[in-house]
C-alpha positions, 0 to 999 in steps of 0.5 A: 489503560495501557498503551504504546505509539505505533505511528507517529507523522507531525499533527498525528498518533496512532496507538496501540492499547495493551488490552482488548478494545471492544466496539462501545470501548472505541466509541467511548474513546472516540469520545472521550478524546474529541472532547479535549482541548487541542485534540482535533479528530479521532478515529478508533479501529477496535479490532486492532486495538488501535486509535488515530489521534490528530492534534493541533500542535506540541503543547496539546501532543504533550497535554494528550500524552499527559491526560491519557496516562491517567485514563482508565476503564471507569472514565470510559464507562463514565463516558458511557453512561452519559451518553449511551444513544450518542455511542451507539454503534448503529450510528455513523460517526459523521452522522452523529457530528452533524446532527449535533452541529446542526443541532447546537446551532438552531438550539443557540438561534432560536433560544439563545438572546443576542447577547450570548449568541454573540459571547458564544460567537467570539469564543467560538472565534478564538479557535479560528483565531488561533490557527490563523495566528499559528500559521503565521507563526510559522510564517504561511499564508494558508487557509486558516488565515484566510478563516479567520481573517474573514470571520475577524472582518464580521467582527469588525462590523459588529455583525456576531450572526454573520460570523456565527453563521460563516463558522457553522458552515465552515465547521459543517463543511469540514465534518462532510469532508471528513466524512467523505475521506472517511466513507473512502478510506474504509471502502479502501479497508474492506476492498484489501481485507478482501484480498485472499492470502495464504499460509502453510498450515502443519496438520499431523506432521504434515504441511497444508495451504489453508486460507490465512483467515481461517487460521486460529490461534495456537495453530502452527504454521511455515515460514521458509525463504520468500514466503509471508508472516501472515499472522502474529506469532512465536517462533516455536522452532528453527531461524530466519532472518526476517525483512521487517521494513513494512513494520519497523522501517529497518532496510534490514533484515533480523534474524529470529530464533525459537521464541522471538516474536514474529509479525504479520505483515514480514517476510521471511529472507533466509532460513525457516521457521515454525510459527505458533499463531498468538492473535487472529488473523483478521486483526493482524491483517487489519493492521498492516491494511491500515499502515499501507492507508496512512503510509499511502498519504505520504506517497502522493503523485507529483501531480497531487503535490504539484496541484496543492502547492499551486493552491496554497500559493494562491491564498496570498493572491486572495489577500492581495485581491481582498485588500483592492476590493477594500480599497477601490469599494470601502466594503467590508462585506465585499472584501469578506467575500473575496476571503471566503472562497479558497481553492486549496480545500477542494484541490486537496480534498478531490485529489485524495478522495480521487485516488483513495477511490483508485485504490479501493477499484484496484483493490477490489479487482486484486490489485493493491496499490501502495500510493498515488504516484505508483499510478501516475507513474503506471500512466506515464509509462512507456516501457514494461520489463517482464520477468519471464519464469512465473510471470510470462509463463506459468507458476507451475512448471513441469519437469518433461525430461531427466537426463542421467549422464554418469554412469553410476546414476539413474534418471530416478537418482537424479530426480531424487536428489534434486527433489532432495535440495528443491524441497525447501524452497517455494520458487516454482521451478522447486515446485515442479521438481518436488512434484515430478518426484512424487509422481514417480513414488521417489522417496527423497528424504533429508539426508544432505547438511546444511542447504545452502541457497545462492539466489538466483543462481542454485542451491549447494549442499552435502551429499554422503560427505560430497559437495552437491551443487543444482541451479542454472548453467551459469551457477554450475559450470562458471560459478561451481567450475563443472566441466561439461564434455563435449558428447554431454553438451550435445546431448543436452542441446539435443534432448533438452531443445526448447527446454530449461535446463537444470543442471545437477553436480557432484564434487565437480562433476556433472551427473544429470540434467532436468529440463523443465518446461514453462509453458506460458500462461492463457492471455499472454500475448492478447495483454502484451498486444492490449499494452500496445494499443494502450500506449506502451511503445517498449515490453521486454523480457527478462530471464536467467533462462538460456537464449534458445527458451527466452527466444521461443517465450518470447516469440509465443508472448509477441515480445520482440526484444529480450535478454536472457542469461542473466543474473539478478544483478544483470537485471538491476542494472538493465533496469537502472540503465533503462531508467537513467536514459530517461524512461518510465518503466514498470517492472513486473516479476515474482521471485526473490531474484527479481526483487533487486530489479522491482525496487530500481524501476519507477513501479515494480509490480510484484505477481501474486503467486510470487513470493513475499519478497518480492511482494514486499519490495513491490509498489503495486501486488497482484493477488492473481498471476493473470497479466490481465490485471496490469492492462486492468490497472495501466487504464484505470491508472489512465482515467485517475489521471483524467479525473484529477484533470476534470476536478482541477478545472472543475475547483478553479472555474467554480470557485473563481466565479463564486470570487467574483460574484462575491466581489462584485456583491451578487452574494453575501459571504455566508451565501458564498462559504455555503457555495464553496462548501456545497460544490466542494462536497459535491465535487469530492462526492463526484470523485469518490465515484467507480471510475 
């Protein structure tokens, strides 16, 4: 079977298989692989044709790599026949291992004779044996140390039932927490699959919004700048240069012509291109979903990691415990319990199931959050910065006035053009002037060269062999060097008061304005007052758009501090300054020239009517454009970091009473590793709850 390594992080393969992998194909997989030495678990994903691998070490990287080279579709159908209940799909694979640990044991209890059960137990051992020995290889003092010395100690006092016993609950202990983590990961799944994603669909010559997921393949679909890739595909026509980072980890983009391949999960930066669709939506979908799952382990919150070291620092403090209760009592029993109970399965255990748990709620409710420390971060916060246009305001501006101010040029002419220039890009000021044009019946075919599309600042093009210039003020007149006279300054001020201007330019000499206006979106100010309440001392906005606009946003929003005129790189900076200064700030924004600053803050949260760049750059997206869903998340961010709070407490008390109760001889070990492993399930179980 042919196949390539999609992911790879130390003791973990992700695969992807050429061809199609089907739901008895994966389970036989699943199998197949489980069964070979140095392969400790395996989860398939067959609608993405893609199996996760975890392994022991090198040696059996290198084994597995070897024996999967050789295996074949026969094999697979071997595994089948052998075994056709055991692969059936109904069965849940967490199920299947318990019944057949549980299953295996009471089978070597109750028919084996002494003799084998204790042959069995010590082959059983060298597995235990074996990671504690790697671990100290490696110069740790873990867990797996701690196992097997336990385990070794029963050994030592020739009690092969004891020692068989500690590492059937270990081994059950370690398939329910399996379990738990998986049940949490593709509830997490199904919550992003239920986020909605759109795609511009060509129907006869025309383009279309259509849901992504009802998409086929050989269907033709636009990517211009800003916009997703949402499927799989082959560029049929145009270029682009293309953001891939989230697919191959490159900072930059590469360009992609007729014929290249394109991949779900991309964005596009410049240029646009016409996609044929090679692979079903849902399956490119679910592929990115379970790069954000594996990507979010990497990305766990300072609290997490800070909680994990603590706990692993304590397993020489168990040893060191363990060696004064052989000491003072000369019990091997009770020196056994103190090896028993360990903290830092539960810690890690809760904590990510804490947070798989927040993802999986923000999820659902339209948020998708990238890793643990974005809502550490969240909670954390004292200052939000918000971009105004599509984020404070609505994502569909209108145009309310034309100005004509040359002679030889109509209100009509102006918005022609300027429909003319706006119609290729997807910001929603472009929008707007598209759809002020085809509300007057103007017809603005494509008549200029080459656009050329200055972020942030405006678009420049050519006009019937003339130099045509759209954008801000800043873009026009410093920028592009437009005088403005004095009566047309006047006029602007008084026709476009408490409007945006849009200024259009033609070799040098301005020629019309459009104002547009923004009004802000429902529930604006109830979510900037809900922020306060909730404890944000600092919201400020940030806009490209002139004082008197920024000023009556602002006042309408209840956002007392402002700045407006500035450029993307004025609000990198602004951001980066307020960071600097020590503060934990969230940025919120939607378009390409707030992607700069979304990526300087400590979160950027990108809104979903946005584009993909900025999407892309984001730590947290928001499928809608409604600021409810960031008061939504600062409190959810809120009550995840009070539940890693509670379970902390919760894992040491608990399993500091079951250390003493073991060293003082109220319980036997395999009573105390039944203990340690029921309350950790059950405190993993708590944290997997709604929060």
């Amino acid at each position: 079977m042919r196949y390539v390594i999609e992911h790879e992080v130390p003791g973990r393969l992700r695969l992807t298989f050429a061809d199609h992998l089907g739901a008895s194909d994966a389970l036989a997989l699943e199998a197949s692989l489980s069964s070979w030495t140095g392969v400790e678990r395996v989860r398939s994903y067959p609608r993405i044709r893609s199996v996760a691998i975890w392994y022991r070490d090198a040696l059996a990287r290198t084994a597995l790599l070897d024996r999967l080279n050789e295996l074949s579709r026969v094999q697979l159908d071997a595994v089948r026949a052998q075994a056709p209940t055991a692969l059936a799909p109904a069965v849940p694979s967490a199920a299947r291992s318990i019944i057949r640990l549980v299953g295996n044991h009471l089978i070597r209890r109750w028919l084996l004779p002494p003799a084998l059960r204790a042959v069995w137990a010590g082959l059983h051992y060298l597995g235990f044996l074996r990671a504690g020995l790697t671990s100290l290889m490696r110069h740790r003092l873990d867990v797996p140390v701690l196992d097997a010395t336990a385990i070794g100690i029963s050994f030592v006092k020739r009690d092969p039932k004891t020692a068989a016993s500690t590492m059937f609950l270990l081994d059950l202990g370690e398939v329910l927490e399996d379990a738990t983590r998986e049940r949490s990961e593709h509830e997490l799944i199904r919550s992003l699959m239920a986020i909605p994603q759109n795609a511009r669909r060509l129907e006869d010559g025309e383009e279309v919004t259509v849901p992504a997921q009802s998409l086929r393949v050989g269907d033709l679909v636009v990517a211009r700048t800003g916009m997703p890739v949402c499927v799989d595909g082959v560029v049929v026509r145009g270029a682009a240069m293309v953001n891939q980072a989230a697919l191959t980890g490159e900072p930059l983009a590469v360009e992609r012509m007729a014929g290249d391949d394109v991949f779900a999960g991309t964005a596009v930066e410049e240029g646009e291109i016409v996609i044929r669709v090679g692979a079903e939506p849902a399956s490119t979908k679910l592929r990115s979903i379970v790069n954000l799952v594996e990507a979010s382990e990497q990305l766990k919150s300072e609290i997490q990691t800070r909680r994990e070291h603590l706990a692993d620092r304590f397993v020489p403090w168990n040893f060191l415990l363990a060696g004064l209760v052989a000491a003072t009592t000369k019990s091997l029993a009770k020196t056994s319990a103190a090896l028993m109970v360990d903290y830092s399965c539960a810690l890690r255990l809760t904590s990510s199931i804490s947070v798989l748990a927040a993802m999986s709620q923000s999820a659902h409710e339209g948020m998708a959050v990238k890793g643990a420390k974005h809502f550490e971060a969240i909670a954390a916060a004292d200052t939000i910065v918000f971009d105004k246009t599509g984020t404070l305001t609505e994502a569909t501006p209108r145009v309310a006035r034309v100005l004509a101010l040359a002679p030889d040029w109509t209100e009509d002419e102006v918005l022609r053009t300027s429909a003319c220039l706006e119609e290729h890009f997807p910001h929603p000021v472009a929008r707007a002037v598209v759809a002020a044009a085809a509300a007057r019946d103007l017809e603005h075919r494509e008549r200029h060269a080459e656009v050329a599309y200055i972020v942030a600042h405006g678009i420049a093009s050519a006009l019937d062999g003339k130099r045509i210039v759209i954008g801000s003020r800043h873009f026009v007149m410093e920028d592009e060097h437009v005088e403005v006279a004095p009566e047309a300054e006047a006029r602007i001020n008084g026709d476009l008061e408490g409007l945006s201007p849009l200024y259009l330019a033609q070799d040098g000499k301005l020629v019309g304005v459009l104002g547009i206006e923004d009004p802000l979106k429902a529930g604006v100010p109830e979510a900037i007052a809900a922020l306060r309440s909730q404890g944000i001392g600092h919201i400020i906005m940030l806009t490209g758009d002139n004082e008197r606009t920024a000023a009556r946003i602002a006042a309408e929003a209840g956002i007392t501090e402002y700045r407006a005129d500035l450029l993307p790189e004025d609000k990198h900076a602004y951001v980066e300054a307020l960071v600097a200064r020590g503060r934990r700030v969230v940025m919120v924004g939607d378009g390409v020239n707030d992607a700069p600053a979304l990526s300087a803050a400590d979160v950027g949260i990108a809104m979903g009517t946005g584009t993909a760049i900025a999407q892309e750059v984001a730590d947290v997206t928001l499928a809608a454009g409604g600021l409810d869903a960031i008061v939504r998340l600062h409190a959810l961010s809120r009550s995840l970091m009070g539940r890693l709070d509670r379970s902390f407490t919760a894992v040491m008390g608990i399993n500091s009473a079951l250390l003493a109760a073991g060293i003082v001889g109220i319980i036997r070990p395999q009573t105390s590793a039944l203990l340690h492993n029921g309350t950790t399930i059950a405190l993993a179980a708590e944290s997997a709850r709604r929060l």
